[in-house]
Biopython code that builds the backbone (N, CA, C, O; Angstrom):
import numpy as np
from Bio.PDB.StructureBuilder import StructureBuilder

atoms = [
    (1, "UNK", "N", (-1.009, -27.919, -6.007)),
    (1, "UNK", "CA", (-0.450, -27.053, -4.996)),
    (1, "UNK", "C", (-1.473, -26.921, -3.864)),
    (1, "UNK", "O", (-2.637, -26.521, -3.857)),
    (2, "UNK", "N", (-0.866, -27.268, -3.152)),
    (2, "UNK", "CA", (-1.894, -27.164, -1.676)),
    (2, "UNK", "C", (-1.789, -25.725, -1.220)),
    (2, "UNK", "O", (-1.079, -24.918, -1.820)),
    (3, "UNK", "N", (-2.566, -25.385, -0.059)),
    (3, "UNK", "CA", (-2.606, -23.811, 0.489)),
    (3, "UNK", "C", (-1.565, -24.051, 1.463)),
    (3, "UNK", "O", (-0.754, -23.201, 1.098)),
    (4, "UNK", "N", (-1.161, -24.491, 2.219)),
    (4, "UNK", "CA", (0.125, -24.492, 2.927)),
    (4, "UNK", "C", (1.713, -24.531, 1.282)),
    (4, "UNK", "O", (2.864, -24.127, 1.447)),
    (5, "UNK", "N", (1.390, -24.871, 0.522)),
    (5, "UNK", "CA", (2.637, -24.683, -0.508)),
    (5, "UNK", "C", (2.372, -23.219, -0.883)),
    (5, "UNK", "O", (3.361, -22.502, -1.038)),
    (6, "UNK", "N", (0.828, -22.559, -1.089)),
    (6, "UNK", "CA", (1.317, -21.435, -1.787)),
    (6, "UNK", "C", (1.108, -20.494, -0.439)),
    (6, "UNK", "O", (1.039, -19.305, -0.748)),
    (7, "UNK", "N", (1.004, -20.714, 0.814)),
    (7, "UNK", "CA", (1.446, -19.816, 1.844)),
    (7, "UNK", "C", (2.882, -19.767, 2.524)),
    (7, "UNK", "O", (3.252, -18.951, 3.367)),
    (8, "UNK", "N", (3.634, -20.846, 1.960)),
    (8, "UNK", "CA", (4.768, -21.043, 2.027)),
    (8, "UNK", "C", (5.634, -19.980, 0.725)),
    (8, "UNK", "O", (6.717, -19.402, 0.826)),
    (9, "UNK", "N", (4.876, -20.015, -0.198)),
    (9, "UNK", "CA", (5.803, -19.065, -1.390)),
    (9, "UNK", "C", (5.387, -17.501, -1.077)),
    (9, "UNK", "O", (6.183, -16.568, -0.969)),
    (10, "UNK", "N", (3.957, -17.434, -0.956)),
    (10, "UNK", "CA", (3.630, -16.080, -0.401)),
    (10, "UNK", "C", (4.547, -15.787, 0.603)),
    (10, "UNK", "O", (4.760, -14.575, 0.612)),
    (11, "UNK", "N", (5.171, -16.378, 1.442)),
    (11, "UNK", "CA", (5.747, -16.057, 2.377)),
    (11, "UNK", "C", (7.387, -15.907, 2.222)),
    (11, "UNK", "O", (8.015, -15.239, 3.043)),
    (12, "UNK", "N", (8.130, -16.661, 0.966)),
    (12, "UNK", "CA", (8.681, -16.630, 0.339)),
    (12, "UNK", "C", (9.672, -14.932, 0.160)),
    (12, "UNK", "O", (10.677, -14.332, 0.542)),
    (13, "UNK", "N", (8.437, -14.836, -0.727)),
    (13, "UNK", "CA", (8.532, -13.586, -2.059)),
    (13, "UNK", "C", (7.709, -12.290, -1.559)),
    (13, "UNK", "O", (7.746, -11.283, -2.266)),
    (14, "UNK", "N", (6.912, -12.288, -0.271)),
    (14, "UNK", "CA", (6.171, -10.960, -0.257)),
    (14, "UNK", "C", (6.647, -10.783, 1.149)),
    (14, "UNK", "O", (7.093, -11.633, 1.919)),
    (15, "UNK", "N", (6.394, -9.049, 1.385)),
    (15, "UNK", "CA", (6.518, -8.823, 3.174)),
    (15, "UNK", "C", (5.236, -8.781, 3.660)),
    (15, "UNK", "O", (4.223, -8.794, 2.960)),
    (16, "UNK", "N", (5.265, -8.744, 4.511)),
    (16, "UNK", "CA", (4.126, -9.392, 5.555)),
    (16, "UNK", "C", (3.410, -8.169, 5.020)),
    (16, "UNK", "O", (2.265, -8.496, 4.710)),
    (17, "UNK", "N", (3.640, -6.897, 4.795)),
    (17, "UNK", "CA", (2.879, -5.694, 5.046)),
    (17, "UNK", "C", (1.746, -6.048, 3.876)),
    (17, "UNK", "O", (0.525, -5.927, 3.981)),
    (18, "UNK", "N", (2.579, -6.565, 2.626)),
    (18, "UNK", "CA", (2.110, -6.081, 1.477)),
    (18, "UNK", "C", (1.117, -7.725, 1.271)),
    (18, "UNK", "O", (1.013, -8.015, 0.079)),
    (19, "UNK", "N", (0.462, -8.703, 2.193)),
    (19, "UNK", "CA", (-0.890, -9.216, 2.276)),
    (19, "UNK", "C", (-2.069, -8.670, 2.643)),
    (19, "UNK", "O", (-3.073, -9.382, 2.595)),
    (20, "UNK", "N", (-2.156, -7.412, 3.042)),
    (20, "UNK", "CA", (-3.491, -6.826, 3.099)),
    (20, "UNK", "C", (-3.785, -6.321, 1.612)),
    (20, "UNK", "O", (-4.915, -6.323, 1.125)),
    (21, "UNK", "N", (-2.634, -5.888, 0.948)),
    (21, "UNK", "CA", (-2.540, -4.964, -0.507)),
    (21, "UNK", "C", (-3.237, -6.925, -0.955)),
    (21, "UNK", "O", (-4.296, -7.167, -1.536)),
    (22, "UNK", "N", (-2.747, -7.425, -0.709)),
    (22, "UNK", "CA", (-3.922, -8.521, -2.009)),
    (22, "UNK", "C", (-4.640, -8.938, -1.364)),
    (22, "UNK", "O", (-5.045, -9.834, -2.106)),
    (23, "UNK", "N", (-5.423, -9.075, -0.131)),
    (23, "UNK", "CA", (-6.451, -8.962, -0.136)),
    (23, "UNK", "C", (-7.540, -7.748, -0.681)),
    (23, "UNK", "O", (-8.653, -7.873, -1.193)),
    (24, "UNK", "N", (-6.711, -6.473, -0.338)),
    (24, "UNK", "CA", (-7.490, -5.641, -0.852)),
    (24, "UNK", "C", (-7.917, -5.632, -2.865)),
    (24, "UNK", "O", (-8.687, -4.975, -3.566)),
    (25, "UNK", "N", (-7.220, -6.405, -3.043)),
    (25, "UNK", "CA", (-6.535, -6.179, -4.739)),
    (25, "UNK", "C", (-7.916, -7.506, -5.485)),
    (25, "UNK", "O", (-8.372, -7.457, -6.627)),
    (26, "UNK", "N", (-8.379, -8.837, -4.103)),
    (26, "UNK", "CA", (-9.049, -9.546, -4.625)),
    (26, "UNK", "C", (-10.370, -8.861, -4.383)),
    (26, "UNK", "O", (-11.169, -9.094, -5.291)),
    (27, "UNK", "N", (-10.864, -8.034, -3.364)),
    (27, "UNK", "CA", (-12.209, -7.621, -3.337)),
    (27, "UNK", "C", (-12.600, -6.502, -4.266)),
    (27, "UNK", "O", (-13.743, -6.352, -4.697)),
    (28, "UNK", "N", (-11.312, -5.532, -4.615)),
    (28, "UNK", "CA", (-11.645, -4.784, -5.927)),
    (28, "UNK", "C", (-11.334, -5.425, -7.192)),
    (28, "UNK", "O", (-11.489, -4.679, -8.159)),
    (29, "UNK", "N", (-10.953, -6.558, -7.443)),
    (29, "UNK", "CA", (-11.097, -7.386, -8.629)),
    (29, "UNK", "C", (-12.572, -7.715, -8.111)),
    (29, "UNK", "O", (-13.131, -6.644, -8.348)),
    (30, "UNK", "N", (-13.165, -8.225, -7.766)),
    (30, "UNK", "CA", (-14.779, -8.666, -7.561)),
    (30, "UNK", "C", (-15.593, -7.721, -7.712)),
    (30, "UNK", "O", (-16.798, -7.945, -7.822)),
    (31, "UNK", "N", (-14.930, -6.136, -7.753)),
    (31, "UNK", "CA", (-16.307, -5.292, -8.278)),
    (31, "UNK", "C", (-15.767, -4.768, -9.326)),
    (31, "UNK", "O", (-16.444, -4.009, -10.018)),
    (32, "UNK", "N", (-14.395, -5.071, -9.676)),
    (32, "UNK", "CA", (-14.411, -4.497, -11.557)),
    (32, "UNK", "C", (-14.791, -5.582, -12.048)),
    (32, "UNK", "O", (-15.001, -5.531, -13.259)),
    (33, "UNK", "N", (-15.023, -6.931, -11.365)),
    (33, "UNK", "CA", (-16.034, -8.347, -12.319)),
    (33, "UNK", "C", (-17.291, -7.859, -12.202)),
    (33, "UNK", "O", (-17.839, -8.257, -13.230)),
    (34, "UNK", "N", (-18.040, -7.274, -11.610)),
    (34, "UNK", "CA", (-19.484, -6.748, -11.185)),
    (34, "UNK", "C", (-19.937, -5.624, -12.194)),
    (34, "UNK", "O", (-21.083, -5.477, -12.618)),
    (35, "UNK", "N", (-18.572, -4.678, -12.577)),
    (35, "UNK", "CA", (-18.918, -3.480, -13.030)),
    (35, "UNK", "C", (-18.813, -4.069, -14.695)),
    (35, "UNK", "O", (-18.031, -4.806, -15.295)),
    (36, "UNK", "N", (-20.213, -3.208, -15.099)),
    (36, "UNK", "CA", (-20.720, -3.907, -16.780)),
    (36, "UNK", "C", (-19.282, -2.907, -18.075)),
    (36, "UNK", "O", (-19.211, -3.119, -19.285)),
    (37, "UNK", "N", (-18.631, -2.190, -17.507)),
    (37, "UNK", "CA", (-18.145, -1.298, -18.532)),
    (37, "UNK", "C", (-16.650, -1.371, -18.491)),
    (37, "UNK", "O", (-15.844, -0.541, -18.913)),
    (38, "UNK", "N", (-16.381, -2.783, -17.767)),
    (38, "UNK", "CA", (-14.558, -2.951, -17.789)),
    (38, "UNK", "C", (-15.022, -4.062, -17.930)),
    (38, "UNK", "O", (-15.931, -4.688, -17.385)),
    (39, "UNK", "N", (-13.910, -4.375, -19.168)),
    (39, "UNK", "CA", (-14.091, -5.778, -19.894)),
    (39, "UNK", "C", (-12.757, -6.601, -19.144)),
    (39, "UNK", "O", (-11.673, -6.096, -18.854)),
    (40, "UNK", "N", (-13.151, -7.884, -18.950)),
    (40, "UNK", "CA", (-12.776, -8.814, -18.753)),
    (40, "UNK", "C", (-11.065, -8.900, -18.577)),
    (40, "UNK", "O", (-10.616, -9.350, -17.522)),
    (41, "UNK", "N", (-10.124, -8.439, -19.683)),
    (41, "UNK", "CA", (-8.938, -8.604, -20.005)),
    (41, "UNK", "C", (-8.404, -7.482, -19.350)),
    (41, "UNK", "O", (-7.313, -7.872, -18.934)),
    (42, "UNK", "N", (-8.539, -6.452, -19.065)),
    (42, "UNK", "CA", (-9.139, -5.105, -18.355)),
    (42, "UNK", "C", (-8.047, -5.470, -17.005)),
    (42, "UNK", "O", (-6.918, -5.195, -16.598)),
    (43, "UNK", "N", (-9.262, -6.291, -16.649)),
    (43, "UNK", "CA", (-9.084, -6.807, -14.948)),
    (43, "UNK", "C", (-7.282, -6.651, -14.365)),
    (43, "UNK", "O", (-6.600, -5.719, -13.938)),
    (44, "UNK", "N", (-7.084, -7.889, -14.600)),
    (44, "UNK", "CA", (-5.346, -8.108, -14.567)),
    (44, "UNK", "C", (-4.691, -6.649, -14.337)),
    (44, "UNK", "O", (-4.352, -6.229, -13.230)),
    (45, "UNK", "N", (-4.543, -5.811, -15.780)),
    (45, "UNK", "CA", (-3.876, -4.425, -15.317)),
    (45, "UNK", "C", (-4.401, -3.656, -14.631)),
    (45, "UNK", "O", (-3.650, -2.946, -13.962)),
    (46, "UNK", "N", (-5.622, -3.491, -14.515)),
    (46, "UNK", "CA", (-5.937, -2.295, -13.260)),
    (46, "UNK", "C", (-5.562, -2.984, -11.802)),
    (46, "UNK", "O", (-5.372, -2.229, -10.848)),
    (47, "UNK", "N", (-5.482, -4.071, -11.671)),
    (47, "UNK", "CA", (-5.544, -4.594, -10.471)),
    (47, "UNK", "C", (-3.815, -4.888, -10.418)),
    (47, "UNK", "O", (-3.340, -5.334, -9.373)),
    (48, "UNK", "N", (-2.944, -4.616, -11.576)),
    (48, "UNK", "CA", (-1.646, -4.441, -11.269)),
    (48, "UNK", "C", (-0.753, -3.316, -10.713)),
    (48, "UNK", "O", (0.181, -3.254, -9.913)),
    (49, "UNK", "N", (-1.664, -2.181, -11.727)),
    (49, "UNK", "CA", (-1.300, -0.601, -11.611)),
    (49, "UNK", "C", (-1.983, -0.412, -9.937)),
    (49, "UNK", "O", (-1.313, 0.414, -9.317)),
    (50, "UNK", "N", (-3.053, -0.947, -9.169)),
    (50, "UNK", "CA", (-3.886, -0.364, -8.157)),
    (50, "UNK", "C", (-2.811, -1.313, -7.201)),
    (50, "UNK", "O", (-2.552, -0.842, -6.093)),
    (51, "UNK", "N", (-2.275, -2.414, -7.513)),
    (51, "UNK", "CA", (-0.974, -2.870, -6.534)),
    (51, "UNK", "C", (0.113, -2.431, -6.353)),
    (51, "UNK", "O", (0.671, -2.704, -5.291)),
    (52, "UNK", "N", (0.564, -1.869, -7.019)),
    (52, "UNK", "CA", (1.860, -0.911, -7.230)),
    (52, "UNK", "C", (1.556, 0.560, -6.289)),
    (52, "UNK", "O", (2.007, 0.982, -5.225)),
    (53, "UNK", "N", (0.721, 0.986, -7.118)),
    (53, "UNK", "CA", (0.234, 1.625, -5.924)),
    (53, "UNK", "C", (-0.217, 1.849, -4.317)),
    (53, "UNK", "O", (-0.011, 2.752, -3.507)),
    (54, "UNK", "N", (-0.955, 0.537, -4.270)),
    (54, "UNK", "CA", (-1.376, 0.120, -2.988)),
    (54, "UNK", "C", (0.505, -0.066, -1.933)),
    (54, "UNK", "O", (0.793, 0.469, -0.862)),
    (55, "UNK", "N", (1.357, -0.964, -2.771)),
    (55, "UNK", "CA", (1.991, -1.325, -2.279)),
    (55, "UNK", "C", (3.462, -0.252, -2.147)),
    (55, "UNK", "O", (4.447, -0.610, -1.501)),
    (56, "UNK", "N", (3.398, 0.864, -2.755)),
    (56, "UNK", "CA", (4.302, 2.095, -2.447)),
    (56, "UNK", "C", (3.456, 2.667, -1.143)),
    (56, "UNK", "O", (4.122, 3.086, -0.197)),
    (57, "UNK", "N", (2.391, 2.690, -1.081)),
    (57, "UNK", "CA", (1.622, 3.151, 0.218)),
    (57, "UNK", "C", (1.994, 2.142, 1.588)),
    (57, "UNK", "O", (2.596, 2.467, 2.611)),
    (58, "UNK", "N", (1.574, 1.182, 1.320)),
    (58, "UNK", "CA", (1.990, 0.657, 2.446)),
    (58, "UNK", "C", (3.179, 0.022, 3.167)),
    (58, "UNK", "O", (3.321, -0.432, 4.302)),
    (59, "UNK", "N", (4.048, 0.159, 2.021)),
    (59, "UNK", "CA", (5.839, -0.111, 2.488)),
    (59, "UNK", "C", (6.124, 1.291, 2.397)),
    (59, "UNK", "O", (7.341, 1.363, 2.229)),
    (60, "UNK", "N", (5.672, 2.342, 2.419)),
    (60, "UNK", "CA", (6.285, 3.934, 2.078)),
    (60, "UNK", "C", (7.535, 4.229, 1.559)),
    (60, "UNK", "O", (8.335, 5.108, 1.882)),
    (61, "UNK", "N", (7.600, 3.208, 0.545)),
    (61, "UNK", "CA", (8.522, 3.868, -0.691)),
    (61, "UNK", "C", (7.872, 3.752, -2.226)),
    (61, "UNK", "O", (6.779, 3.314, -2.584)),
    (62, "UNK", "N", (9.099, 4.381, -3.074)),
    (62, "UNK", "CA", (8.586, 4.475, -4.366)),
    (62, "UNK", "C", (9.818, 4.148, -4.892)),
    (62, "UNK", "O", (10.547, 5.062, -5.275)),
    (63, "UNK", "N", (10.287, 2.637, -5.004)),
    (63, "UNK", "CA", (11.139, 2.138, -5.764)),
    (63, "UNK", "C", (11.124, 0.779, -6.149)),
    (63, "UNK", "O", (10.220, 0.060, -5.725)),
    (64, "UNK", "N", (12.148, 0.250, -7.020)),
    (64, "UNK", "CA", (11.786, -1.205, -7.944)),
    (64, "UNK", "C", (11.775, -2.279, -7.002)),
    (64, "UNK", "O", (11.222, -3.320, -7.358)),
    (65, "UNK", "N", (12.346, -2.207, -5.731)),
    (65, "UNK", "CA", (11.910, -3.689, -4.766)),
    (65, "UNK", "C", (10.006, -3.240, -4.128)),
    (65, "UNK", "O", (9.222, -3.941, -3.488)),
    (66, "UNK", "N", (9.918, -2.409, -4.443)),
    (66, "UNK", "CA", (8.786, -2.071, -3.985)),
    (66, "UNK", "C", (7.879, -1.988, -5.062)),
    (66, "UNK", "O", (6.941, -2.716, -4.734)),
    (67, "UNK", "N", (7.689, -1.585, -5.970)),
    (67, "UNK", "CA", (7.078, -2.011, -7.085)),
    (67, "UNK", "C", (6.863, -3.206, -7.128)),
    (67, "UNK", "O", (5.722, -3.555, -6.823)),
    (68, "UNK", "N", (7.908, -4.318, -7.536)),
    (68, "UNK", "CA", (7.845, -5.442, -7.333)),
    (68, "UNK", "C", (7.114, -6.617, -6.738)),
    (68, "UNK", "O", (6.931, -7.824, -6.900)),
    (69, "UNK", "N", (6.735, -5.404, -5.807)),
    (69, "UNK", "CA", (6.149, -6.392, -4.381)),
    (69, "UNK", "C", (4.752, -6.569, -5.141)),
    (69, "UNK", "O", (4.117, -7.608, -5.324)),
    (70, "UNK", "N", (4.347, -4.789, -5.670)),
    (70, "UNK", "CA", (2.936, -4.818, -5.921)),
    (70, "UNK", "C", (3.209, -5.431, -7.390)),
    (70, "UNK", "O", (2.277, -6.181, -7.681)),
    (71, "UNK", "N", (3.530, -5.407, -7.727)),
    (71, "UNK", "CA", (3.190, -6.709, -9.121)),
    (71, "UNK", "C", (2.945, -8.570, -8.392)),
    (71, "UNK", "O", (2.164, -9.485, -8.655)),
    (72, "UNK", "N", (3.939, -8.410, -7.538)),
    (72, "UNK", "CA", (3.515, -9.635, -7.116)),
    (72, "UNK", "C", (2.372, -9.798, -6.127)),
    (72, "UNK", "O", (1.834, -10.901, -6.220)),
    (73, "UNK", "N", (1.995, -9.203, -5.448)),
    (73, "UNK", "CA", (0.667, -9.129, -4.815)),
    (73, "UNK", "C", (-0.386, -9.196, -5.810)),
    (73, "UNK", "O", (-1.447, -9.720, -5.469)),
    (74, "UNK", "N", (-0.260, -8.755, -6.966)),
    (74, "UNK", "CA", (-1.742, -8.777, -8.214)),
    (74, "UNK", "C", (-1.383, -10.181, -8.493)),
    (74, "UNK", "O", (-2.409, -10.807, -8.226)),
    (75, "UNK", "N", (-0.404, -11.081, -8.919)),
    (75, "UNK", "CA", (0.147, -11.930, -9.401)),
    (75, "UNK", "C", (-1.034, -12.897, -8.044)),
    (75, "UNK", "O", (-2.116, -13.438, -8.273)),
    (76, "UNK", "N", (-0.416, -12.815, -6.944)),
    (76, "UNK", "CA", (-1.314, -13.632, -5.802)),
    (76, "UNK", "C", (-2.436, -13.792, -5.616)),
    (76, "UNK", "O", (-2.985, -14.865, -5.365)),
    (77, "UNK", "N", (-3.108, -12.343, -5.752)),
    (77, "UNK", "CA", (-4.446, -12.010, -5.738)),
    (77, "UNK", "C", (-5.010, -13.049, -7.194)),
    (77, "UNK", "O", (-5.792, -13.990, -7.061)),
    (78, "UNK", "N", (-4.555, -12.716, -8.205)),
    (78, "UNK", "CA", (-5.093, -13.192, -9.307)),
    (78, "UNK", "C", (-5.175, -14.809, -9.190)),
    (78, "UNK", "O", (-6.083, -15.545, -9.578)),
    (79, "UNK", "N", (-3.800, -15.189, -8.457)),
    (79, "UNK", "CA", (-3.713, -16.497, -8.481)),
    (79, "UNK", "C", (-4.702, -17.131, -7.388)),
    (79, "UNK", "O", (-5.124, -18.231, -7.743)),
    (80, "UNK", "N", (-5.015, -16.837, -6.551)),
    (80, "UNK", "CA", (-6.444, -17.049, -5.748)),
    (80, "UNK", "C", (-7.467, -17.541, -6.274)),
    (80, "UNK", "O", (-7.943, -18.675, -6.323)),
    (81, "UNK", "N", (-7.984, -15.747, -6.984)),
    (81, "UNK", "CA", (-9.330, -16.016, -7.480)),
    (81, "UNK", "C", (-9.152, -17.306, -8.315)),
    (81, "UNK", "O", (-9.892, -18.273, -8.132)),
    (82, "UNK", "N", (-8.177, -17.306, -9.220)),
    (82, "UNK", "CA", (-8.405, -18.448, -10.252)),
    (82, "UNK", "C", (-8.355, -20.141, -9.468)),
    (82, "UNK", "O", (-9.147, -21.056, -9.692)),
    (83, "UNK", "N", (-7.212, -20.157, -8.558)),
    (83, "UNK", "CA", (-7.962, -21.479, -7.436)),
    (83, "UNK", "C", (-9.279, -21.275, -7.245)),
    (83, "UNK", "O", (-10.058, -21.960, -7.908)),
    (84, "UNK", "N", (-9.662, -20.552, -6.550)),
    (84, "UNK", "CA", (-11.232, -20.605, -5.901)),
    (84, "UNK", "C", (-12.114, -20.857, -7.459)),
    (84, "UNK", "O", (-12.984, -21.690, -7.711)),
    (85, "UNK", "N", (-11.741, -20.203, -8.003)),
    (85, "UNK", "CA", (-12.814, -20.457, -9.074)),
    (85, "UNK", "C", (-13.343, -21.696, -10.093)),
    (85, "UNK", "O", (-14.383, -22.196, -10.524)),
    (86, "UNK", "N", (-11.588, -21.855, -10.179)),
    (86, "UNK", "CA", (-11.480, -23.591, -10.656)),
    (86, "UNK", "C", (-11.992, -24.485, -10.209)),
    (86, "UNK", "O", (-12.437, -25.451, -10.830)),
    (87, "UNK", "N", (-12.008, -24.341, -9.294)),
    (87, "UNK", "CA", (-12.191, -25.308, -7.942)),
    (87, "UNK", "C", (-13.378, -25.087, -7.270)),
    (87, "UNK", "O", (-13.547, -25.994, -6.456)),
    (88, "UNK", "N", (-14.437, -24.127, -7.252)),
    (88, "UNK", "CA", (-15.762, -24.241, -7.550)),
    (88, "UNK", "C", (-16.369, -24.891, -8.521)),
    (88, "UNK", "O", (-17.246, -25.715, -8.262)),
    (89, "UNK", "N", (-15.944, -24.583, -9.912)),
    (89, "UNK", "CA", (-16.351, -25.015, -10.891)),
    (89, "UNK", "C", (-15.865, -26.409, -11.118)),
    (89, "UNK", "O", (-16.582, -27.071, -11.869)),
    (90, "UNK", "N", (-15.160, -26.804, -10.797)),
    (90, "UNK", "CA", (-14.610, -28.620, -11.142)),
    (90, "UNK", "C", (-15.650, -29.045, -10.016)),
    (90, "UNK", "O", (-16.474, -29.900, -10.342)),
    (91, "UNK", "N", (-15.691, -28.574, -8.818)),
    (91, "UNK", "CA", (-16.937, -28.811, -7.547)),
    (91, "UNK", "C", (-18.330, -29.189, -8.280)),
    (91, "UNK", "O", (-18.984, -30.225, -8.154)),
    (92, "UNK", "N", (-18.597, -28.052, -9.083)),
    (92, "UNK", "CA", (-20.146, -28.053, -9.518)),
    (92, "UNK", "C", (-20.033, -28.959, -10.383)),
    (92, "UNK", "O", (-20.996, -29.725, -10.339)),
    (93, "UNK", "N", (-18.984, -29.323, -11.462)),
    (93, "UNK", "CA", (-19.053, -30.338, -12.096)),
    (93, "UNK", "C", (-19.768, -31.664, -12.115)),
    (93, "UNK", "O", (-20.615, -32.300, -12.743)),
    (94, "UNK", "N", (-18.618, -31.758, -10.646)),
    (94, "UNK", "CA", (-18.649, -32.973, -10.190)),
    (94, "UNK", "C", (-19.938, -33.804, -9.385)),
    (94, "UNK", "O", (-19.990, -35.016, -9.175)),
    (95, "UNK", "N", (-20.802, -32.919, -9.064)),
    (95, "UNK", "CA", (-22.103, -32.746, -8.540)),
    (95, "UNK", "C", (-22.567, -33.175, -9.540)),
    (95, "UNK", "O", (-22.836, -34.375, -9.608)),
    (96, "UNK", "N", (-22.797, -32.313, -10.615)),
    (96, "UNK", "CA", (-23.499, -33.044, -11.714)),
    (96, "UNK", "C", (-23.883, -34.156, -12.284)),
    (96, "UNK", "O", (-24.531, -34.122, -13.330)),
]
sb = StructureBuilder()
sb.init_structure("model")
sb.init_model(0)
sb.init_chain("A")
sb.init_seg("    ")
for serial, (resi, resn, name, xyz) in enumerate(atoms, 1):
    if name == "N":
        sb.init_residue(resn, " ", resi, " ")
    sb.init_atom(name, np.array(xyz, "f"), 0.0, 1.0, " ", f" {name:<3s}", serial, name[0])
structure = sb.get_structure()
């Protein structure tokens, strides 16, 4: 999947509003990875429950197309980090 395919689905399935909610959703996933006392598996749901949230705030409602959104914004966010990360790491590999 190239970044024009998954900015094409992001664009798809989310409203424009609710791309700041995953950006915001990947830089606080990077300090619950930082923080020593939230384990690993952890991650995913706080950063689902903090999208749901994020994303009733910034569409100003509190209902299931809106919920939705913020599940799928963690869903994006998550799906990021794990490109970037893969894909560092197959990088460093390959250096090797």
């Amino acid at each position: 999947m190239s970044e024009t395919d998954l900015l094409n689905v992001v664009q798809q399935f989310l409203h424009d509003q609710t791309l700041i909610v995953a950006v915001a959703l990947l830089v606080i996933g990077v300090f619950l990875k930082k923080t020593p006392g939230v384990a690993d598996w952890l991650i995913p749901w706080i950063l689902t429950g903090c999208g749901i949230g994020l994303a009733w705030g910034v569409l100003g409602a509190i209902d299931v197309q809106t919920t939705i959104q913020g599940i799928l914004t963690a869903a994006v966010a998550s799906l990021v980090h794990q490109l970037w990360k893969q894909t560092a790491e197959k990088r460093k590999d390959n250096v090797s």
